[in-house]
C-alpha positions as CSV (number, residue, x, y, z in Angstrom):
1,X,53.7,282.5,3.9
2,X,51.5,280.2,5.2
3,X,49.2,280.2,2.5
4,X,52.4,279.1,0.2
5,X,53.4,276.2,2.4
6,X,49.8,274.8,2.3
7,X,49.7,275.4,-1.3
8,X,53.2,273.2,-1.6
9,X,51.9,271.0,0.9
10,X,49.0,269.9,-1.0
11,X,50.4,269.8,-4.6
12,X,53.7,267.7,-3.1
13,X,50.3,265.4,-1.4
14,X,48.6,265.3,-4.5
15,X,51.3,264.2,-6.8
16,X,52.4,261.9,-4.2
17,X,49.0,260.2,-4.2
18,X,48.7,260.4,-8.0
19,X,52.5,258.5,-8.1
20,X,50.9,256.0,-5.5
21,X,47.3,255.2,-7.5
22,X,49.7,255.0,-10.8
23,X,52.4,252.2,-9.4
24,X,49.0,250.3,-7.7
25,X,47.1,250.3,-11.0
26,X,50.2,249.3,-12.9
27,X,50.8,246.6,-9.8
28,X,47.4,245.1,-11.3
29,X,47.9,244.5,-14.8
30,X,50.8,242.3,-14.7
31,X,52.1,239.9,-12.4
32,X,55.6,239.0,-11.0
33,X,55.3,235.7,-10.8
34,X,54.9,233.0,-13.2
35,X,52.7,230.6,-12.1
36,X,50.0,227.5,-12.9
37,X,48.3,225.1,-10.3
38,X,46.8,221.5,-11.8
39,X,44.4,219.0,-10.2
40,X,45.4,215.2,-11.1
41,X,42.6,213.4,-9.2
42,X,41.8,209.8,-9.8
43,X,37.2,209.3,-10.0
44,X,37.4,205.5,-9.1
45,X,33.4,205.4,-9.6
46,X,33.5,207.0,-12.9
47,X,37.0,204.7,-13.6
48,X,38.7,208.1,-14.7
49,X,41.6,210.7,-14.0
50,X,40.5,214.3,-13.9
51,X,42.7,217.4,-14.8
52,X,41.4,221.0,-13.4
53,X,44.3,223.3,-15.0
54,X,44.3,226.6,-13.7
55,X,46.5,229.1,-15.6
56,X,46.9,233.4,-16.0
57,X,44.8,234.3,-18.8
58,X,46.5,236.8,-20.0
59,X,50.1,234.8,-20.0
60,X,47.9,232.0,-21.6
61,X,46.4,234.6,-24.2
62,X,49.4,235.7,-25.1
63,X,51.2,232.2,-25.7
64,X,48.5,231.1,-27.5
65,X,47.7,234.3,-29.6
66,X,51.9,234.2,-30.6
67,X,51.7,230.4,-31.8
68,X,48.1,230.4,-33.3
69,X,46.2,233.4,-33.9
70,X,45.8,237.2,-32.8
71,X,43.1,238.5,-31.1
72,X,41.7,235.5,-29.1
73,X,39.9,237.7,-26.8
74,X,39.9,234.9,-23.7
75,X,36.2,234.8,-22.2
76,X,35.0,238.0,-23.7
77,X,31.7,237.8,-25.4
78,X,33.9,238.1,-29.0
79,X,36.2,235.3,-28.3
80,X,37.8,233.6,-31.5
81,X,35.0,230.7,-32.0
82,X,37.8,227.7,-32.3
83,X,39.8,228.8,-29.2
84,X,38.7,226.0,-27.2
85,X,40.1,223.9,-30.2
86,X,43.1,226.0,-29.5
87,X,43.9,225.2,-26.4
88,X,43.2,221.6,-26.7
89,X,46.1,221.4,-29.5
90,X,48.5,223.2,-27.2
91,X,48.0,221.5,-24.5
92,X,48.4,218.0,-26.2
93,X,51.9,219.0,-27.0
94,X,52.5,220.2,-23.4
95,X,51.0,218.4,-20.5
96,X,50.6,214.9,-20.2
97,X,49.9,211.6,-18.0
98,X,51.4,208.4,-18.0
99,X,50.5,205.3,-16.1
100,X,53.0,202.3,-16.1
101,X,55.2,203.9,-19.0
102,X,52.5,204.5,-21.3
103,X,51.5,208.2,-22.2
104,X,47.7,208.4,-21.7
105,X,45.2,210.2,-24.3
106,X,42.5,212.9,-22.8
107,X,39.7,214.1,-23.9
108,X,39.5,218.5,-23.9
109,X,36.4,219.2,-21.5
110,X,36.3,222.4,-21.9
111,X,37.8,225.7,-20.0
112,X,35.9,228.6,-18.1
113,X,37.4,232.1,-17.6
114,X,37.1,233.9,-14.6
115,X,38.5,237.3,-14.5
116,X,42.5,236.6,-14.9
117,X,42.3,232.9,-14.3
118,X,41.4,230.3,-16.7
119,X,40.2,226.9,-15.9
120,X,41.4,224.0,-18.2
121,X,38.9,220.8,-17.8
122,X,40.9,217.5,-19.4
123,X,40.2,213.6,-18.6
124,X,41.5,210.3,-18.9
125,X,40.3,206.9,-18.8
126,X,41.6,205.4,-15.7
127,X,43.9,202.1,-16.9
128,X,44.2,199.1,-14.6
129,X,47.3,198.3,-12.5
130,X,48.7,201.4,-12.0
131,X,51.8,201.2,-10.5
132,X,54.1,204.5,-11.7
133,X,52.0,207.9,-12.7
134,X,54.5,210.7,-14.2
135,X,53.1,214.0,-15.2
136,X,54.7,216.2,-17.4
137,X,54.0,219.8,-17.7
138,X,55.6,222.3,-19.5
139,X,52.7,224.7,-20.0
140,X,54.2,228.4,-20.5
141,X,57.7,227.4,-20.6
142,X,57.8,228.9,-23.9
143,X,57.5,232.6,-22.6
144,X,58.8,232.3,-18.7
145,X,62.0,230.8,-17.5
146,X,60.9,231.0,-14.1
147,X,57.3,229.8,-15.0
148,X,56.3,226.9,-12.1
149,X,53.7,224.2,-12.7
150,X,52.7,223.0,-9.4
151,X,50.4,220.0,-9.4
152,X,48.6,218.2,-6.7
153,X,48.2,214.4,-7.7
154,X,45.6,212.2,-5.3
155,X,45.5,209.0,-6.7
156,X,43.9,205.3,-4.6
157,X,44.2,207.2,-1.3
158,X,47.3,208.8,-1.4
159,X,48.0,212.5,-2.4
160,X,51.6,214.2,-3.5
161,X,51.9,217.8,-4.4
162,X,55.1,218.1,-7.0
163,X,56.4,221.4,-8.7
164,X,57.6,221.3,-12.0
165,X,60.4,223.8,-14.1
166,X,61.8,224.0,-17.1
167,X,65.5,221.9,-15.1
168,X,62.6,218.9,-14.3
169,X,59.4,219.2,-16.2
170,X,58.2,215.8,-15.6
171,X,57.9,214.1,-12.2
172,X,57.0,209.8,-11.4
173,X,55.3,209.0,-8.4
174,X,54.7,205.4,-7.1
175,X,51.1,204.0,-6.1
């Protein structure tokens, strides 16, 4: 009898544990949350406006692969060789600065992948007289509802951290 009860006791443990590794590993390859985090930070010795873009990569994959082209393979050694030209296009159309009322144009710096993140590198030639920066981000709205683009702007000494949705994409901040 005892010898049965052990034997229950340490398939019912077993399974238990194999139930337990399965829901953790599953836990790992997708995330509940839809989420980005941007950088706006004024370089008033290099007269610019610097974007760091931090995003998923496999959300950003995925947008990308469904608007442009399959198979992208984000930071592997095979990536598709125009996927920085990619990215650049998309995010043209979706994030943006403008200073005084007048959308600004950047120049794609590049990205870096680091396991599930990806770094986007943009930046702008500072304009004098700024009075009124908006940003506008609507990165990943296309495949989340609940996606959130939080941004942290520091601009002549002052810093604001703003979180953007698809109900208010776009937020203006005073200097």
């Amino acid at each position: 009898m005892k010898q049965l009860f052990t034997f229950f006791f340490f398939r019912t443990s077993l399974l238990t544990l194999v139930c337990l590794l399965g829901f953790s590993v599953s836990s790992f390859e997708a995330h509940d949350f839809h989420y980005s985090f941007t950088v706006v930070r004024e370089n008033a010795r290099a007269n610019t406006i610097e974007i760091e873009m931090k995003v998923f990569t496999d959300d950003f994959e995925r947008l990308l692969e469904s608007m442009y082209k399959p198979d992208l393979d984000l930071g592997s050694e095979t990536e598709y060789e125009d996927t920085d030209e990619l990215i650049n296009t998309y995010l043209r159309e979706h994030f943006s600065v403008i200073i005084n009322d007048v959308p600004l144009q950047f120049s794609f710096i590049g990205k870096e992948v680091e396991n599930d993140i990806t770094w986007c590198y943009l930046e702008y030639i500072r304009p004098p007289g700024v009075n009124v920066i908006e940003v506008k981000n609507t990165v990943l709205f296309e495949l989340f509802d609940d996606q959130i683009n939080e941004a942290s702007v520091s601009f002549s000494g002052w810093s604001k951290r703003i979180h953007l949705s698809k109900e208010q994409s776009s937020e203006k901040l005073f200097n």
